[in-house]
C-alpha positions as CSV (number, residue, x, y, z in Angstrom):
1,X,115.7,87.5,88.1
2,X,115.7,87.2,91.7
3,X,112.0,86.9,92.9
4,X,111.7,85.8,96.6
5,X,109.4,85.6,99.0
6,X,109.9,86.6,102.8
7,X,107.6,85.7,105.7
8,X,107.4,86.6,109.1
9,X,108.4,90.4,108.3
10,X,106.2,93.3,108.2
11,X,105.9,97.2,107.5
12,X,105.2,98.7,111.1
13,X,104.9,102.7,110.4
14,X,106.2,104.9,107.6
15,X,106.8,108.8,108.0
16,X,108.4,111.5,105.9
17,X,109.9,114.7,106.0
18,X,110.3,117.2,103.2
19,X,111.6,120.9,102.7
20,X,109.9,124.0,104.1
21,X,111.2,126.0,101.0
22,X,108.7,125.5,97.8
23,X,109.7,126.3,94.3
24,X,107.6,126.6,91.5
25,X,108.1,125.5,87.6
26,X,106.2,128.6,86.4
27,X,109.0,130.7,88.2
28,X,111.7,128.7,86.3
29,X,113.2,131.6,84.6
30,X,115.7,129.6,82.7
31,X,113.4,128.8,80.0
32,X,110.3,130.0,78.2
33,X,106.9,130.7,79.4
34,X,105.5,128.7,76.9
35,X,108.3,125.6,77.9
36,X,107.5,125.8,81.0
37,X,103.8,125.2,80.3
38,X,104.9,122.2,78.3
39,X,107.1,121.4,80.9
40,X,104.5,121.0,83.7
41,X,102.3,119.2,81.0
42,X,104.8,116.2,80.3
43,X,106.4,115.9,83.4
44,X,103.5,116.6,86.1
45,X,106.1,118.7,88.0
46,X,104.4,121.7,89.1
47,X,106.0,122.5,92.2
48,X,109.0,121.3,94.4
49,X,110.6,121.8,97.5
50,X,114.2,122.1,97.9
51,X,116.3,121.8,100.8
52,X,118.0,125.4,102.6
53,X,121.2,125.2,102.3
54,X,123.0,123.2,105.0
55,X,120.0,120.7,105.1
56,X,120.9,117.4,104.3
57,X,119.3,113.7,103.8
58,X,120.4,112.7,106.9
59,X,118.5,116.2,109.2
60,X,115.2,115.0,107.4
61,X,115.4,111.2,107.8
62,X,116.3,111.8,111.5
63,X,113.3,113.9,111.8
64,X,111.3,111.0,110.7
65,X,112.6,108.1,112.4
66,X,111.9,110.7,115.8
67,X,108.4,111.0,114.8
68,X,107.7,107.3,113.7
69,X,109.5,105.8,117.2
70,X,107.5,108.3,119.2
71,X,104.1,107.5,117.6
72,X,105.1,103.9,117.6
73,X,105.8,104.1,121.5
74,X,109.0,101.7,120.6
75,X,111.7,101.8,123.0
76,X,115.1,102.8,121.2
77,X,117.0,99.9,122.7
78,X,114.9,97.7,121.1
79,X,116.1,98.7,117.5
80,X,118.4,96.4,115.7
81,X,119.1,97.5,112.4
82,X,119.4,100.5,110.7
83,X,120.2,101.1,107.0
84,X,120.4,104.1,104.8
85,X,119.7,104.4,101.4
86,X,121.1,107.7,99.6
87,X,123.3,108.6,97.3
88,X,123.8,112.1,99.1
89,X,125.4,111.0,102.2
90,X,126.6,113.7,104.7
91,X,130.0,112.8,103.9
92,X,132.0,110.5,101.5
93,X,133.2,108.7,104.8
94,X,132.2,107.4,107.4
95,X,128.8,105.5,106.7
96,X,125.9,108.2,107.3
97,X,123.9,105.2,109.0
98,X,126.9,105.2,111.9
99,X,126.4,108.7,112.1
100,X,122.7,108.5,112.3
101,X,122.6,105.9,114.9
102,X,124.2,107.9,117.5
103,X,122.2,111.3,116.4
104,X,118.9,109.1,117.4
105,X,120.7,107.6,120.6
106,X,120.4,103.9,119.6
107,X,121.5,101.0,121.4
108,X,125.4,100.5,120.3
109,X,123.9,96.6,119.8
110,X,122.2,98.2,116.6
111,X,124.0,97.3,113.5
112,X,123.9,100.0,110.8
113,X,125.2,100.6,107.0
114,X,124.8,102.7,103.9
115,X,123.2,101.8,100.8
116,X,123.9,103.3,97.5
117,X,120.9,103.5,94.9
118,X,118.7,106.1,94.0
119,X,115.0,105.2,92.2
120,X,115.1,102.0,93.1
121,X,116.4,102.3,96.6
122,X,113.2,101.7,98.7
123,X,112.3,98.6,97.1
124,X,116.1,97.4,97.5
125,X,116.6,98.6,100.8
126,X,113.1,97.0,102.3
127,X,114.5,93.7,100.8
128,X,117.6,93.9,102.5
129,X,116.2,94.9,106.2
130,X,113.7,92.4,106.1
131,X,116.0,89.5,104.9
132,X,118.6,90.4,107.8
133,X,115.8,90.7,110.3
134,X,114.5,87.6,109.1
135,X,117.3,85.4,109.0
136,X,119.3,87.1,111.9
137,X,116.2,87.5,113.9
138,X,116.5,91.3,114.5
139,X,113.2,92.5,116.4
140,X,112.9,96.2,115.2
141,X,114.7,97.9,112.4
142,X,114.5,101.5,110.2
143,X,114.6,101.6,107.0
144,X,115.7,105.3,106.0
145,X,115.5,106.8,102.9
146,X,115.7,109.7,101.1
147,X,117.8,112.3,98.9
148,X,119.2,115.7,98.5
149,X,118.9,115.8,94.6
150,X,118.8,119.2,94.3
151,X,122.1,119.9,95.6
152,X,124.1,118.5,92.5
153,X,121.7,120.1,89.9
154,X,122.8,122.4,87.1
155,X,119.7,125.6,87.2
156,X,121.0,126.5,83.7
157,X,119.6,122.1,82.8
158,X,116.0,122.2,81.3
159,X,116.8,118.7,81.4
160,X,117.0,118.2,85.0
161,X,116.5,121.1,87.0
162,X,112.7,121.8,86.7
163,X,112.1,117.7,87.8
164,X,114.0,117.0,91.2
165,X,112.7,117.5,94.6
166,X,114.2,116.7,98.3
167,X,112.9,114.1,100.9
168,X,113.6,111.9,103.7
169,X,111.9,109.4,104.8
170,X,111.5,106.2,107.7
171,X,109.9,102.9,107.6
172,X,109.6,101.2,110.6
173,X,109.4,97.4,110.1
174,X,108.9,94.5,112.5
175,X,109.3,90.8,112.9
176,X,105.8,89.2,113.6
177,X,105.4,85.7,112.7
178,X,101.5,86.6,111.8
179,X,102.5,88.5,108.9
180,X,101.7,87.7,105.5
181,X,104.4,87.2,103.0
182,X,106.6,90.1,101.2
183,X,106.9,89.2,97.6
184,X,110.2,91.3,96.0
185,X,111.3,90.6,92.2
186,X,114.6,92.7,91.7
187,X,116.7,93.5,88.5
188,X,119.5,95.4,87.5
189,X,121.0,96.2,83.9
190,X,124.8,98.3,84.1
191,X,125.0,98.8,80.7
192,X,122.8,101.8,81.1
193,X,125.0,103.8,84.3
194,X,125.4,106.3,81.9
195,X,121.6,107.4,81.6
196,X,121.9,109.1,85.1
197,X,125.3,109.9,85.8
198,X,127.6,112.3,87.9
199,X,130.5,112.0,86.1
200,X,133.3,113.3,88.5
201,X,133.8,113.1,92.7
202,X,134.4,109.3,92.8
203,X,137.8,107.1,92.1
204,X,137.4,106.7,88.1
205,X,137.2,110.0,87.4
206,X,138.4,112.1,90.2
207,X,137.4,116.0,91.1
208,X,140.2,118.4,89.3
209,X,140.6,121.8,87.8
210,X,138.5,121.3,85.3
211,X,135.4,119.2,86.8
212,X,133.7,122.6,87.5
213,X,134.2,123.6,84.0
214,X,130.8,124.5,82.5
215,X,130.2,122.8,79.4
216,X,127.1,123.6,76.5
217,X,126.0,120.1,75.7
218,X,123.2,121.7,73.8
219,X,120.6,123.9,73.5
220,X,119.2,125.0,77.7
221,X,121.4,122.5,79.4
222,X,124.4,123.8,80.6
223,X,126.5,122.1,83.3
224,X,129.8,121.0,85.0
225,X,131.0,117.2,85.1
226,X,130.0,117.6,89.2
227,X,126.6,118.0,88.5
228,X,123.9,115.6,87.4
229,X,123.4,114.6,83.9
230,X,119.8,112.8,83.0
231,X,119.7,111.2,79.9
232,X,115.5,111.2,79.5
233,X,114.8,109.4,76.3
234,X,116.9,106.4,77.5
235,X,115.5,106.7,81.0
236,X,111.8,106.7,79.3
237,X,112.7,103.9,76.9
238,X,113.9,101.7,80.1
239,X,111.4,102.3,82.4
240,X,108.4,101.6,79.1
241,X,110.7,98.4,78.5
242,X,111.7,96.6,82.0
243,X,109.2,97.9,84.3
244,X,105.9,95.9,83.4
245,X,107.5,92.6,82.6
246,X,109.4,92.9,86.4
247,X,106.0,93.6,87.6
248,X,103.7,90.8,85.5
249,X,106.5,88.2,86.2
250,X,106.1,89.0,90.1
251,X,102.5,88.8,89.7
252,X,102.6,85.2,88.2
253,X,105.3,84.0,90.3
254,X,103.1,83.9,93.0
255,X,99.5,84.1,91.5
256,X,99.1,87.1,92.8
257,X,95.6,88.7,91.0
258,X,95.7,92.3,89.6
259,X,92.5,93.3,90.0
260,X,92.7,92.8,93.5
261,X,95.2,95.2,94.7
262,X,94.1,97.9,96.2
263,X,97.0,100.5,95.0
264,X,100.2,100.8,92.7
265,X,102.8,103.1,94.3
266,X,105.3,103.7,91.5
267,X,108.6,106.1,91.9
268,X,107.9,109.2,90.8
269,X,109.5,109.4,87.4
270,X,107.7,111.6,85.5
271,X,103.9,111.8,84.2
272,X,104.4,110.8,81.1
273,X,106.4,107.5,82.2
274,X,103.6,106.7,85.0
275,X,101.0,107.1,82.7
276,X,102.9,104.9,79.8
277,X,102.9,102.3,82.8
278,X,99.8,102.3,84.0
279,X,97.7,102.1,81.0
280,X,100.4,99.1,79.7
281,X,99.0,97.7,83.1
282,X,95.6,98.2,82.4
283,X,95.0,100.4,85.7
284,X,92.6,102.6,86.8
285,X,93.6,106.3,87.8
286,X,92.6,106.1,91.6
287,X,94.6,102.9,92.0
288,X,98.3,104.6,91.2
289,X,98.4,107.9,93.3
290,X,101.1,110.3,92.4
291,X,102.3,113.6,93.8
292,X,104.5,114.9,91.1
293,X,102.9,118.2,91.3
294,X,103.4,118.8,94.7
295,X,107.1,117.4,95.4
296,X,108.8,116.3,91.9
297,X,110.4,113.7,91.4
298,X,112.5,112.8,95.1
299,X,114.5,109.6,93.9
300,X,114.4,107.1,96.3
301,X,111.9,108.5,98.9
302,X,109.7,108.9,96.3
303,X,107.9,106.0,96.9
304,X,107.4,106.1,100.7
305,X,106.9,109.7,100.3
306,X,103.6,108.6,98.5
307,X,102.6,106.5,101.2
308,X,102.8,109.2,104.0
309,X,101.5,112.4,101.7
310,X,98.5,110.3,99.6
311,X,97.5,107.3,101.5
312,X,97.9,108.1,104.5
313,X,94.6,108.1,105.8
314,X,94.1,104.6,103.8
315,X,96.9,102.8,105.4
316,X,96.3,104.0,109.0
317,X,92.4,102.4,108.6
318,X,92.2,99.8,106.4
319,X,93.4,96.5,104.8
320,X,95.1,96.9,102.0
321,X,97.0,94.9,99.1
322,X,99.8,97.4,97.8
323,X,102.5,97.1,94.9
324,X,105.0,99.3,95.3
325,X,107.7,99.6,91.9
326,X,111.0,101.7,91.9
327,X,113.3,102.2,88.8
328,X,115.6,104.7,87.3
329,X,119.5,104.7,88.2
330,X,121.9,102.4,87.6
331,X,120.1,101.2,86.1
332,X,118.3,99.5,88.8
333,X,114.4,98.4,89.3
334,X,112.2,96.7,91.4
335,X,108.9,95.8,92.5
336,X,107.1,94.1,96.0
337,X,103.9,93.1,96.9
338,X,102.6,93.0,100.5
339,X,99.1,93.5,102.4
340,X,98.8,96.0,105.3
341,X,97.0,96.3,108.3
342,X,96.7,99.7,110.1
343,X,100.2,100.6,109.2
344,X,100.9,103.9,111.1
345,X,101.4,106.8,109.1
346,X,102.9,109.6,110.7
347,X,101.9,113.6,109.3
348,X,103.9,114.8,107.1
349,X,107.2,117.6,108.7
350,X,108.5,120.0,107.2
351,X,112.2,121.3,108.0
């Protein structure tokens, strides 16, 4: 496993940017009243927004980084590092991070780069910024992340459909030698890629005549080999399996006390696999907030996303000890412990 500990590093500001456009699971039409019901009931997903058309991850994450700089007061030149973690780039080259740094009119100086995970993304992608600014002694870097799920969902999926939402999202993060230490504890398992999978588009299985072929793979899930296929009983059984010990083992590590953090920020799976977590941990309600009825499940932003639309008001005023833990895709998961101070959190935008 590869716990670590980073010092010297901190979380500066975090804002977030979702869709104007809100869909709702009652309206769902593909399925049964009475499904979706049950539906909302096991997943939590009430409502959603999805991005218009022509909208992508990059338009939102820009719109945050604008708003997290300004309210910040930092001075663009002074940003170092820039990484973006998607897996719905604006193209499939170049980079979307080399886009993005000239749409936001940063220093050419800045080094930039794309990351490619979904749920556990935010966890990966704060280890990796703060390890370069650490060891390279980068200043001031963004940390942008986010997805356009919705665009490579099949409506005619009861399986998938109803669950995924779109965000974008910044984290602003600083060198500060005062800072207390980031503790990460990361983990990876490939042998599952198949439990959320896009079959065709990339170099082993190429888009051709028949990728857009739509195939009955049972009962309510209809879709083409282009389109997002979520395998939920192996995702469930995962998450229930890898993501406690990942986040006991981090705890012990570094004698870190339970009882004493102030909030558990998990990725928005699903209600049912939250709850399954939290009561494994032992946790109170009011210590793991969720927003699964208002957004869905928004892969890797899902997370940050949390930070800006539920704790906002706590971060921005108080000391806090936060765990944050990320898993799905890959399969990949994560989990980091840190303590705050003021953090500034932007208001949520809309697009």
């Amino acid at each position: 496993m590869a716990i670590f500990k980073l010092s010297g590093v901190r979380i500066a500001g975090v804002a977030g940017c979702v869709p104007k456009n809100e869909i709702s699971t009652l309206d769902y039409s593909w399925i049964s009243e009475k499904e979706r019901q049950g539906l909302i009931k096991l997943t939590g997903v009430e409502k959603r927004r999805v991005a218009a058309k022509g909208i992508a991850t990059s338009d939102m994450c820009v719109l945050s980084a604008e708003k997290i700089i300004n309210d910040l007061k930092w001075d663009k030149n002074d940003i170092e590092i820039l990484i973006f973690v998607s897996q719905s780039p604006d193209y499939p080259i170049p980079a979307t991070s080399i886009i993005i740094q000239d749409r936001l009119q940063l220093s050419k100086k800045c080094l930039a780069f794309d990351i490619d995970l979904g749920c556990s993304g935010y966890i990966y992608g704060l280890s990796v910024i703060m390890s370069m600014m650490v060891s390279c002694n980068l200043k001031k870097g963004l940390l942008l992340v986010g997805d356009v799920s919705t665009a490579n969902i099949s409506y005619r999926d009861k399986s998938a459909y109803p669950l995924f939402g779109d965000a974008g999202t910044v984290t602003a993060v600083k060198l500060d030698p005062a800072a207390t230490p980031v503790f990460f504890n990361l983990q990876s398992d490939g042998s599952g890629f198949d439990a959320v999978l896009i079959k065709d588009g990339g170099m082993r299985h190429p888009i051709g005549k028949k990728s857009f072929d739509y195939k009955k793979i049972s009962k309510g899930i209809i879709r083409h080999d282009v389109q997002l296929a979520l395998d939920g009983i192996k995702i469930f059984n995962f998450a229930l399996r890898e993501v406690v010990p990942n986040i006991i083992d981090l705890l012990a590590e570094y004698s870190l006390n339970i009882d004493e953090i102030n909030y558990f920020v998990f990725h928005q799976a699903n209600l049912l696999i939250n709850d399954s977590i939290r009561k494994k941990l032992r946790l109170p309600k009011d210590k793991t907030p969720n927003n699964l009825h208002k957004f869905g499940n928004t892969s890797s932003a899902s997370v940050p996303l949390i930070m800006v639309s539920e704790l906002r008001s706590e971060l921005n005023n108080k000391h806090n000890k936060i765990l944050l833990a990320g898993f799905g895709v890959g399969l990949s998961w994560g989990s980091v412990y840190f303590e705050t101070d003021h953090i500034l959190c932007s208001e949520l935008i809309e697009i």
